[in-house]
C-alpha positions in Angstrom: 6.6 10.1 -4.8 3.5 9.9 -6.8 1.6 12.5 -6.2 -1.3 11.8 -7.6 -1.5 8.6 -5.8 -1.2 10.9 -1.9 -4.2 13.2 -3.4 -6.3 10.0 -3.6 -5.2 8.5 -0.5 -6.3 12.0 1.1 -9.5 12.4 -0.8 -10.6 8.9 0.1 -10.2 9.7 4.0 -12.0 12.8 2.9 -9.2 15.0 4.5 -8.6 18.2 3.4 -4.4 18.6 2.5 -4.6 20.9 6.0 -5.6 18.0 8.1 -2.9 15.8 6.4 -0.2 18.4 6.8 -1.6 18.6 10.6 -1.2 15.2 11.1 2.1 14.6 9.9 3.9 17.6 10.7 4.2 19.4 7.9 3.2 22.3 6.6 0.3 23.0 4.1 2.3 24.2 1.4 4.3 21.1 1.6 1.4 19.4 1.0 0.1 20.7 -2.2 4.0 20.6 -3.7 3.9 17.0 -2.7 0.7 16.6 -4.7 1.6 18.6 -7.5 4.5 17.1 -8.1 6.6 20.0 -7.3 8.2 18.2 -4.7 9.5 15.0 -2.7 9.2 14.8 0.6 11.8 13.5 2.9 12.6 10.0 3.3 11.0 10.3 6.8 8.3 12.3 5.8 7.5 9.5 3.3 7.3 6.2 6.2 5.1 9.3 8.1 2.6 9.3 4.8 3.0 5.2 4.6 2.5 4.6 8.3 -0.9 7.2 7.8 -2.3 5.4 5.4 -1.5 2.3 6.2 -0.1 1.6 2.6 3.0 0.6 1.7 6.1 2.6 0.7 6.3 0.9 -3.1 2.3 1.5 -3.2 3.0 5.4 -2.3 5.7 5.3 -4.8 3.8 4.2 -7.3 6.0 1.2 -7.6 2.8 -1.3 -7.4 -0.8 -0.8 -7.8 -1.9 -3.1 -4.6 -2.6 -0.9 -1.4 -0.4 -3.2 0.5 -0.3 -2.6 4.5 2.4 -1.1 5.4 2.3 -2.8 8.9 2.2 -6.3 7.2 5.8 -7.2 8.7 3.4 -10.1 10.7 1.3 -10.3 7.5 3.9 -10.9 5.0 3.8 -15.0 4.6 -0.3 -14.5 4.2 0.1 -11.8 0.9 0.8 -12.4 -2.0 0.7 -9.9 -4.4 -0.5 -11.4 -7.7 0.2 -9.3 -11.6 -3.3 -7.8 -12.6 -3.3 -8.8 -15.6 -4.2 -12.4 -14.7 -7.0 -14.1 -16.5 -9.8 -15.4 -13.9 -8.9 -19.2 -14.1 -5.2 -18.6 -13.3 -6.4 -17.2 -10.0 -8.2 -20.0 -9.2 -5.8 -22.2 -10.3 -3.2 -20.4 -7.8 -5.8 -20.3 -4.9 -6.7 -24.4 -5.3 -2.9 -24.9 -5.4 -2.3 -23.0 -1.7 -5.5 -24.9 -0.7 -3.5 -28.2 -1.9 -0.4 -27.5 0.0 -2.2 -26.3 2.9 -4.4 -29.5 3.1 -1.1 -31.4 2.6 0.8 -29.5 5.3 -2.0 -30.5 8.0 -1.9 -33.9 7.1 1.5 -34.6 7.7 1.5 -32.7 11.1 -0.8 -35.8 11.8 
């Protein structure tokens, strides 16, 4: 786990690592390993973390950089996770192309 990545995600809910340990049954010490990067919690402990934050497990990871929700199972067709390195117009380009196939999708429900 990225443990720099669960500092942040503490530090933006302004919790102290007490209050996180609190709230998902651990204990303190735990906490600062985690953080430090001293040591991984438990696959549990992990979806406990995701489920707090509401990111997803790849995000805590430090798989991805996109806070993906980690309750998006009724999300999932509506996000698209897009590289960051894309220039401006290629965002567009993709937005007027879902715009396209939406607008074509309503009129053949017609």
């Amino acid at each position: 786990m990225d443990g720099q990545r669960l500092q942040e995600l503490r530090e933006d809910k302004h919790l102290r690592q007490a209050d996180l340990a609190r709230a998902i049954g651990v204990s303190l010490p735990s906490i600062k390993a985690y953080e430090q990067g001293r040591s991984n919690p438990s696959d549990e402990v992990k979806v406990k973390i995701a489920e707090f934050f509401d990111v997803s497990l790849d995000y805590l990871l430090g798989l991805i950089d996109e806070r993906v929700s980690y309750r998006r199972a009724d999300e999932q067709r509506q996000i698209i996770v897009l590289p960051g390195d894309l220039p401006d117009a290629a965002i567009l380009d993709i937005r007027n192309f879902i715009e396209f196939v939406q607008f074509q999708n309503r009129r053949d429900k017609k």
